[in-house]
Rosetta silent file (secondary structure, phi, psi, omega in degrees, C-alpha in Angstrom):
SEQUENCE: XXXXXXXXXXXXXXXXXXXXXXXXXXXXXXXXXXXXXXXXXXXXXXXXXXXXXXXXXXXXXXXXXXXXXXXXXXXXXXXXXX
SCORE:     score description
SCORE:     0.000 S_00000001
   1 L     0.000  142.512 -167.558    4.309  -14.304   32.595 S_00000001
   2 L  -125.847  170.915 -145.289    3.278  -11.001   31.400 S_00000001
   3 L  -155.524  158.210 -159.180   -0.339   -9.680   31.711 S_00000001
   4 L  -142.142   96.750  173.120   -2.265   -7.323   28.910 S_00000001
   5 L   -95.777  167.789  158.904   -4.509   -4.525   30.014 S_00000001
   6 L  -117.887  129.048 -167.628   -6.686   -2.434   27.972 S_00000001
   7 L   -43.869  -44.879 -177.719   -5.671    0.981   28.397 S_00000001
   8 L  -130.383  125.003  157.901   -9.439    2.557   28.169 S_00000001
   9 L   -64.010    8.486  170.708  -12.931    0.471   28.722 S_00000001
  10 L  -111.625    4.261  177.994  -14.216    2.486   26.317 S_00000001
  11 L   -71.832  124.663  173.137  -11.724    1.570   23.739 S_00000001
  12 L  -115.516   27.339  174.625  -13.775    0.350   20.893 S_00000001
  13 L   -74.411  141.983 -168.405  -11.364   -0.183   18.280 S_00000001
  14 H   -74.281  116.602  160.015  -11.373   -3.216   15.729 S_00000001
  15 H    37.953   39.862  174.024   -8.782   -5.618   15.884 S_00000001
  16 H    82.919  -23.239  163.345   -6.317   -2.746   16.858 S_00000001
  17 L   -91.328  175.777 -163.568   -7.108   -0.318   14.391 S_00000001
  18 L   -67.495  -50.754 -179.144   -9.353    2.574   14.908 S_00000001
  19 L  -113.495  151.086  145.221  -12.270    1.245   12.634 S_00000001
  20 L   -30.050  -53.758 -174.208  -13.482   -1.352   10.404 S_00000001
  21 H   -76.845  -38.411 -168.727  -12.709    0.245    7.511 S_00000001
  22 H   -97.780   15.572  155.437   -9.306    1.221    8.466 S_00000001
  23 H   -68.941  -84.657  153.112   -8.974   -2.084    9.611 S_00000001
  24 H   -50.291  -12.447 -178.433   -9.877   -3.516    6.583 S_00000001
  25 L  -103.476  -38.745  118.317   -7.894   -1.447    4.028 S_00000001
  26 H    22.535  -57.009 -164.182   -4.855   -2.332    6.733 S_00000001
  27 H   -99.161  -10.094 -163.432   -5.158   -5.790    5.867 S_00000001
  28 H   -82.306  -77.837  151.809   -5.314   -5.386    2.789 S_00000001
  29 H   -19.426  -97.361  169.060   -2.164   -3.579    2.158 S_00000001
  30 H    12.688  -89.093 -146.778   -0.676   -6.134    4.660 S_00000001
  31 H   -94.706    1.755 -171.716   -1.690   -9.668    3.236 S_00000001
  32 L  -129.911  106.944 -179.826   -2.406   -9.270   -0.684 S_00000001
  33 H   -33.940  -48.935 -166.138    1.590   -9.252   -2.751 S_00000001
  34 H   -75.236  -54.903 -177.500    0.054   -6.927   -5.255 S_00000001
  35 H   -52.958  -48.428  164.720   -1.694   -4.557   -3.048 S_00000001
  36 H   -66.325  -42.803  163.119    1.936   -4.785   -0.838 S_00000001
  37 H   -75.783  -39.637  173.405    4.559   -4.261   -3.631 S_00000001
  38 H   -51.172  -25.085 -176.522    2.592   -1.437   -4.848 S_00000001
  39 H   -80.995  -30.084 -174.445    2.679    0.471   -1.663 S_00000001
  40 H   -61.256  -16.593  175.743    6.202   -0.335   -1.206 S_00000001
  41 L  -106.389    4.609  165.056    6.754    1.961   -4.294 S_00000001
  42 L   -67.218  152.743 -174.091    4.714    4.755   -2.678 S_00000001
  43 L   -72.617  -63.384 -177.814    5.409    7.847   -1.063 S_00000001
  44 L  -135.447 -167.157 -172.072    2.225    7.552    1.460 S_00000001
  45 H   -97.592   14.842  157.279   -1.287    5.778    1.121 S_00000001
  46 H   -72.044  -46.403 -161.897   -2.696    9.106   -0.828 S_00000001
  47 H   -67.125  -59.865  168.990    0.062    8.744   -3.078 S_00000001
  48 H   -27.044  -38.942 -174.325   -1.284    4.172   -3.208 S_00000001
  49 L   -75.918   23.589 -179.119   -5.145    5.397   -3.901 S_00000001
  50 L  -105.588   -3.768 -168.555   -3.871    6.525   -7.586 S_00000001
  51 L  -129.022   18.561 -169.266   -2.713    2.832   -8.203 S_00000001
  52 L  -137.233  163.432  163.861   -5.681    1.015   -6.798 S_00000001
  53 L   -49.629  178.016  168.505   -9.751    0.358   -7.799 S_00000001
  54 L   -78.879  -23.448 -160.368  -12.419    2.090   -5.478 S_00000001
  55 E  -149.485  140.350  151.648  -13.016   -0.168   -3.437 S_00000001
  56 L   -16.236  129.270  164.444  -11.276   -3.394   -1.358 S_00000001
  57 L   -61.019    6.510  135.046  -11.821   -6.833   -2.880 S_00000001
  58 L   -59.120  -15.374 -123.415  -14.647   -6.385    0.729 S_00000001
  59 L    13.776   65.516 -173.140  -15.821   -3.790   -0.897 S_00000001
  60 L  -122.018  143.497 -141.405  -14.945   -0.890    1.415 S_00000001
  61 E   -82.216  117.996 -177.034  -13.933    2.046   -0.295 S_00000001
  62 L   -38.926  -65.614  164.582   -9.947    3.103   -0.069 S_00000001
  63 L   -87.586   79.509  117.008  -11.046    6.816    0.656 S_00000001
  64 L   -57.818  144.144 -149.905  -14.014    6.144    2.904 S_00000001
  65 L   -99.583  -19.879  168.429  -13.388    9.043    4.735 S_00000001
  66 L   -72.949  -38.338 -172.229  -13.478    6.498    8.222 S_00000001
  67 L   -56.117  108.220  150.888  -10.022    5.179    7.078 S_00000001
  68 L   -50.844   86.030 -176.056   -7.621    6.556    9.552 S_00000001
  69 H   -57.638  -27.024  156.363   -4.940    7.957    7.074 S_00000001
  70 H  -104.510   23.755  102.866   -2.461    8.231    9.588 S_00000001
  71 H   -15.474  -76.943  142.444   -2.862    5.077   10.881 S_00000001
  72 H    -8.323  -75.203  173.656   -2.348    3.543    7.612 S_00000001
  73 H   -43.061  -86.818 -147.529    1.024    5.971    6.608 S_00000001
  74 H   -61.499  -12.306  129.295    2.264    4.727    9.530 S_00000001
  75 H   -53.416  -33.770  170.197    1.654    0.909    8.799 S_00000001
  76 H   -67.728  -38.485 -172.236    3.208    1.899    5.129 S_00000001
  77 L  -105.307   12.946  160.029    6.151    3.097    6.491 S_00000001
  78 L   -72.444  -75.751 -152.785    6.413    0.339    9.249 S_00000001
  79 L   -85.663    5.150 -177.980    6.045   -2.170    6.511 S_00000001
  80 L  -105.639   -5.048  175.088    8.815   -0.134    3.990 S_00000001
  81 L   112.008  -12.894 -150.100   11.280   -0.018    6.573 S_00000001
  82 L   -99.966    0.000    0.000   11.450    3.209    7.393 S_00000001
């Protein structure tokens, strides 16, 4: 049996991500085919906000300026293989 600490009591991050919002754009990517083969032809997620709307079908805005961006890259290139 293996046991799960949390590293800081003051960690307040959302479901593992930093934020809500970066949280939410996260899943987004993730779990919606369109939103996921499009990133898959991207360089990073700056290069992904040029193919997308303003805002999440949640409506939280792809650059909100809370969206960890390297967070994100690094979930893009995670989910590309790389």
């Amino acid at each position: 049996m293996t046991a799960t600490y949390q590293r800081n009591i003051l960690d307040v991050s959302y479901n593992g991500w930093e934020n809500y919002e970066t949280w939410n754009v996260a899943l987004w990517i993730g779990n919606d085919y369109g939103f996921y083969k499009t990133v898959l032809e991207c360089d990073d997620y700056q290069d992904f906000l040029n193919y997308v709307s303003d805002a999440t079908p949640d409506g939280v805005f792809w650059n909100d300026p809370k969206v960890n961006v390297l967070e994100v890259n690094e979930m893009i290139q995670e989910l590309k293989g790389e």
